[in-house]
Structure formats: C-alpha cells, structure tokens
C-alpha positions as CSV (number, residue, x, y, z in Angstrom):
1,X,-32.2,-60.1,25.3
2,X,-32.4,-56.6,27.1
3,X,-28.9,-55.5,26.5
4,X,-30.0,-56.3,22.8
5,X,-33.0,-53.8,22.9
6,X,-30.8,-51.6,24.7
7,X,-28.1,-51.8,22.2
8,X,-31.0,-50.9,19.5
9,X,-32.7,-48.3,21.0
10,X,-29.2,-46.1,21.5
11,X,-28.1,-46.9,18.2
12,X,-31.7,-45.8,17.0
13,X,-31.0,-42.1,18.6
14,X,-27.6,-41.8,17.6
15,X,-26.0,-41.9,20.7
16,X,-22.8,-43.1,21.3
17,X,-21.5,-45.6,23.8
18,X,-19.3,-42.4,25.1
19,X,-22.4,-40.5,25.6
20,X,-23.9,-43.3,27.1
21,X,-21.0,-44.0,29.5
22,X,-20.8,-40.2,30.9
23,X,-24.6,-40.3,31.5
24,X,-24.0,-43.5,33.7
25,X,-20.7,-42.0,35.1
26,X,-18.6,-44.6,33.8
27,X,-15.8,-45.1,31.2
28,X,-16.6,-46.4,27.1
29,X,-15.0,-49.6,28.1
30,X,-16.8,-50.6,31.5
31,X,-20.4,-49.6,29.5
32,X,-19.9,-51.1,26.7
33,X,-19.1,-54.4,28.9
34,X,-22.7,-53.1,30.4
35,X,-24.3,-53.1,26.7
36,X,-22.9,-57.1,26.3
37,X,-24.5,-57.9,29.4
38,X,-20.7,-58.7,31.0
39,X,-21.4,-56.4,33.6
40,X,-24.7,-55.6,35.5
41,X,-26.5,-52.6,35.1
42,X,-28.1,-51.3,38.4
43,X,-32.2,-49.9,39.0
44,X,-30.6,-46.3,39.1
45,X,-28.7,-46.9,35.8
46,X,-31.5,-48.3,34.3
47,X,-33.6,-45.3,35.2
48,X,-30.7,-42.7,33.6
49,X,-30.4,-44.6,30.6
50,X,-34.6,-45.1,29.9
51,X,-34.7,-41.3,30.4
52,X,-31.6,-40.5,27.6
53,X,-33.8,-42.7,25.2
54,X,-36.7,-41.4,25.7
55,X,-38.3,-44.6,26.6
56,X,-40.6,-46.2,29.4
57,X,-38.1,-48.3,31.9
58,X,-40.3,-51.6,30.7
59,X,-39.3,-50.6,26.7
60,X,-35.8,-51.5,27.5
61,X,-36.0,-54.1,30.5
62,X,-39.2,-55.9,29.6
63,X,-40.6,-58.8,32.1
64,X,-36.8,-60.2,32.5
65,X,-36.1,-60.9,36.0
66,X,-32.5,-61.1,37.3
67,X,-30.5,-63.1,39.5
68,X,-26.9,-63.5,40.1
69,X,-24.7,-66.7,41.2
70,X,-21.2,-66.4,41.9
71,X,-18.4,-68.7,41.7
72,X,-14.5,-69.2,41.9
73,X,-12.6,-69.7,38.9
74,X,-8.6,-70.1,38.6
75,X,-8.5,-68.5,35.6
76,X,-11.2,-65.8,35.4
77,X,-11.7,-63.5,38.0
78,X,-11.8,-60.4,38.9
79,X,-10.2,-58.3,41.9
80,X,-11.9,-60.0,44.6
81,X,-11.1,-63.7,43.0
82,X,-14.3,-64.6,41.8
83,X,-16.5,-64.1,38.4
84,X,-20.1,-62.8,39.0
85,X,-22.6,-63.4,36.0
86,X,-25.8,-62.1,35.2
87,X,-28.2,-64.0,33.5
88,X,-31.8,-63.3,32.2
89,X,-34.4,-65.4,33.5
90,X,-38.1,-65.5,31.9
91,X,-40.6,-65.5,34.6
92,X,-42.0,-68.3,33.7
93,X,-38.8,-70.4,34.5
94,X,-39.2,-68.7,38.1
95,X,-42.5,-69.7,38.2
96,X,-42.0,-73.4,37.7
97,X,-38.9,-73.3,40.1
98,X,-41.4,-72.1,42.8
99,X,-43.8,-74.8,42.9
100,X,-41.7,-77.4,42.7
101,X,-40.3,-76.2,46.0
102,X,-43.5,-76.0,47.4
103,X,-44.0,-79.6,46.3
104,X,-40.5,-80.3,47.8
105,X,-41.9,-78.7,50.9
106,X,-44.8,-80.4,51.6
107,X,-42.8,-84.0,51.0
108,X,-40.3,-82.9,53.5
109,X,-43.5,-82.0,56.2
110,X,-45.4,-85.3,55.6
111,X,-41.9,-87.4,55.8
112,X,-41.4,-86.0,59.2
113,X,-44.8,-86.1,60.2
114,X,-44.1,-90.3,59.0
115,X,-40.9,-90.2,60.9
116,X,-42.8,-88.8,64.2
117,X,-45.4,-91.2,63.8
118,X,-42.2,-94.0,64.1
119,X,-40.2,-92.8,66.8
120,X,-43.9,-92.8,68.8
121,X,-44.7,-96.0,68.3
122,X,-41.5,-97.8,70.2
C-alpha cells in the first residue's frame, strides 16, 4: 500500500508527521489521516512530499492508480453529508474492467443491429 511505503520512507529520515504536515500546509491530525490513506493526497502534495524524502514520485506512489466513489451514509459523513473513500486499484484490475466493457459494447451494437433487422422485416 502507498501510504505504507510512505509511512516507511518518512520514518526512514526521521521526519516527523509535524514536519510532514507544515511541508503539505496542513495540521498533524489532517496528515496523519493522509499517511492512513483516510484522506487523499493530491499530484501537488505528492510532488512536495517525494522531494522532502529525497525520492523519485514513482518510489512512493508505484503503478497504483486511483479512483474515488462517493456515497451517503447516516452515520458517517463529513460536512457536505457524504463519505468519499480512496482506494488503490492495481492496473491490472483496470485492465480487465476495460475489456469487458468493450465486450459489453459490442453485444449492445450487434443486439441493436438484431433488433433493426426485426422492426424491418414487418
């Protein structure tokens, strides 16, 4: 898991999650949520945080790919009424999801190509 390596690598230098959290422009609590992966950590902060380490941007974020889903919960949410979770998902996974909506695709097209075919034959 990134926030993992992340976790690792400022641990490895000694720096603190205060440090980290005034390079970032943020509070201790609100990055250390960050560092759990509660809370997203944007391209920019990414960037800040590879260069405090001393690392390439791929050392820390690897080949993960991100994607986000919202939903509402009753008793979970935050200001706006809704959780937002970040999850890691292997590209791979993405890959896989991809084809079988070309597949899908290409089902849909030849069913209304059968359907066409019906209506022209009344």
């Amino acid at each position: 898991m990134i926030q993992e390596k992340l976790k690792d690598l400022r641990k490895q230098k000694g720096i603190s999650q205060e440090k980290m959290a005034k390079i970032l422009g943020t509070d201790t609590s609100n990055y250390s949520r960050k560092e759990r992966g509660e809370v997203k950590i944007f391209d920019d902060e990414w960037e800040k945080l590879a260069k405090t380490l001393e690392v390439p941007l791929e050392d820390i974020k690897g080949d993960e790919t991100k994607f986000s889903f919202q939903y509402e919960n009753s008793t979970l949410h935050d200001q706006s009424g809704s959780n937002i979770h970040y999850y890691n998902v292997p590209d791979f996974f993405l890959e896989i999801q991809k084809k079988y909506i070309e597949k899908l695709e290409k089902e849909n097209t030849k069913l209304l190509d059968e359907i066409a075919a019906l209506k022209s034959q009344k």
